[in-house]
C-alpha positions in Angstrom: -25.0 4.3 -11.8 -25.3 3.2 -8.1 -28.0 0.7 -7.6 -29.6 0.9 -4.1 -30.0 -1.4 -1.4 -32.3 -4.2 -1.7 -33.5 -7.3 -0.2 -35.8 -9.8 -1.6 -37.2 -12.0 1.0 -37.9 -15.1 -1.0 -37.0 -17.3 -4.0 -39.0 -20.0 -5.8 -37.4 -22.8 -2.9 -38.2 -20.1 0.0 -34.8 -19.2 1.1 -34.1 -15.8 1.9 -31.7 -13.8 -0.6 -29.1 -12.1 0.2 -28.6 -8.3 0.4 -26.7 -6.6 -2.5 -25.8 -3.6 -3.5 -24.2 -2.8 -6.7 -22.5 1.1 -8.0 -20.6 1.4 -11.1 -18.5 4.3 -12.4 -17.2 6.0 -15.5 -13.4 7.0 -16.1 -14.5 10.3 -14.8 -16.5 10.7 -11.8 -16.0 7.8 -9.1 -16.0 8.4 -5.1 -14.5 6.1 -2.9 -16.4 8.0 0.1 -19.9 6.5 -1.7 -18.3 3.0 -1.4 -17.4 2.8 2.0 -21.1 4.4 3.1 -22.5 2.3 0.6 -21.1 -1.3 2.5 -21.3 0.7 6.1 -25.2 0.6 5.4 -25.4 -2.2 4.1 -24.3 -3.7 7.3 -25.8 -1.2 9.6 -28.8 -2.9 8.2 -27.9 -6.4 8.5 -27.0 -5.2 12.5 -23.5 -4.8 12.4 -23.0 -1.3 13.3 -20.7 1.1 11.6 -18.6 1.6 15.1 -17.8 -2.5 15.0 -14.8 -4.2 13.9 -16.5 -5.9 11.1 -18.0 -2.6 9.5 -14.6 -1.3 10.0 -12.9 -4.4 8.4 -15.5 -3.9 5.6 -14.9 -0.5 5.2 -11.3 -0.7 4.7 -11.6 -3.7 2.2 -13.9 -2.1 0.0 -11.9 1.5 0.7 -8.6 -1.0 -0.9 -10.2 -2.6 -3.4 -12.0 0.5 -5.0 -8.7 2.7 -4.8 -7.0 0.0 -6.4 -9.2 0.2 -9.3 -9.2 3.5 -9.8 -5.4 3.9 -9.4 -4.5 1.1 -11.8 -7.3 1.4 -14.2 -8.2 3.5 -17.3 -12.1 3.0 -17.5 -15.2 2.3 -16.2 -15.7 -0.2 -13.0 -17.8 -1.8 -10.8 -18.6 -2.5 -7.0 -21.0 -5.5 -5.5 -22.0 -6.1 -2.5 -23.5 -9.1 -1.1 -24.4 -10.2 1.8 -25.3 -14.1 2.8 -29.0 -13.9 4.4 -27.5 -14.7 8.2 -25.2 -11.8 7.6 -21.9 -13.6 8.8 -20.5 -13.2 5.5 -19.8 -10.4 3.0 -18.6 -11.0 -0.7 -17.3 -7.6 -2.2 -16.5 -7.8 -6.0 -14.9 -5.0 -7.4 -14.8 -4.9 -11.4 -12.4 -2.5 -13.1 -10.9 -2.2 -17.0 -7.6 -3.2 -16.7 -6.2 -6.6 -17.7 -3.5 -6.3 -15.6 -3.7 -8.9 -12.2 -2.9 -7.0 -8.4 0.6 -8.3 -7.5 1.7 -8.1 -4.1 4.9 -6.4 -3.6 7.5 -8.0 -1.3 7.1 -6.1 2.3 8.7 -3.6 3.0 8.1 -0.8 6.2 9.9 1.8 4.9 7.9 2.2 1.8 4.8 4.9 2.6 2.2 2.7 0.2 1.9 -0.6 -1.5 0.3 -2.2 1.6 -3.4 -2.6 0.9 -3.5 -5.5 -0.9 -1.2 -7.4 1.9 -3.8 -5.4 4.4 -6.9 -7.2 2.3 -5.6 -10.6 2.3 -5.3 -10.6 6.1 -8.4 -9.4 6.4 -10.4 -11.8 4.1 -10.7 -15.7 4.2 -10.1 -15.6 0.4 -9.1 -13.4 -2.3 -9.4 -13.9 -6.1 -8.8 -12.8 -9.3 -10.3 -13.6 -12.6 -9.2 -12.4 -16.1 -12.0 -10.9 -18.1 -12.4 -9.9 -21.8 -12.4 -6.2 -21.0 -10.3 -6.6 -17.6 -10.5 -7.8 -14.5 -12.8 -8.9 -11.6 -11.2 -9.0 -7.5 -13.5 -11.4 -5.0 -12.7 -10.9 -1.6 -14.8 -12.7 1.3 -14.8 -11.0 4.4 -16.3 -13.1 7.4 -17.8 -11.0 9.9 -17.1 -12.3 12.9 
């Protein structure tokens, strides 16, 4: 189920929302391509274009943290997107049905993967994990400089 894009203009104090976006998948059919068009919109919209370091940056998080769910999970997940209303700040949350928590291996070059988490964490301004009855939630937040 993908949910499009949307942007509600005002609340009951007259803020502006933020932008979201939301996709979930099943154990069978998920596509990491959808997810990295899915925040490259997003932002396009927001006025950071796709070409730019922080659609880039956002790109590659989201590319990470999907992969990761996919690769390590049995089940079903879930990506959100949101994006604060002055668009200098993305929160990706990536939901997947593993109870397992990411662990970092120790660096080393010679090894051809294991690097994307180390890649997300210098990316973001903070990364987090929360157990949940039927897995796991990642938070990353990705300032767009």
């Amino acid at each position: 189920m993908v949910t499009p894009l949307s942007q509600q203009t005002t609340r009951e104090q007259g803020l502006p929302l933020p932008l979201r976006y939301s996709m979930a998948w099943d154990a069978t059919h998920t596509s990491i391509t959808d997810a990295r068009h899915a925040v490259r919109v997003l932002l396009d919209e927001a006025g950071h274009r796709p070409d730019e370091r922080p659609s880039q940056d956002a790109q590659l998080v989201v590319s990470e943290l999907v992969t990761n769910a996919i690769r390590h999970a049995p089940g079903p997940g879930a990506l959100t997107l949101e994006l604060t209303p002055d668009a200098t700040l993305l929160r990706i949350t990536v939901r997947d049905s593993s109870p397992r928590l990411p662990v970092m291996p120790a660096p080393d070059p010679g090894r051809p993967g294991g690097h994307g988490l180390r890649l997300v964490t210098l990316l973001c301004d903070r990364l987090h994990h929360t157990a949940l009855t039927t897995g796991k939630q990642i938070v990353a937040h990705l300032r767009l400089r």
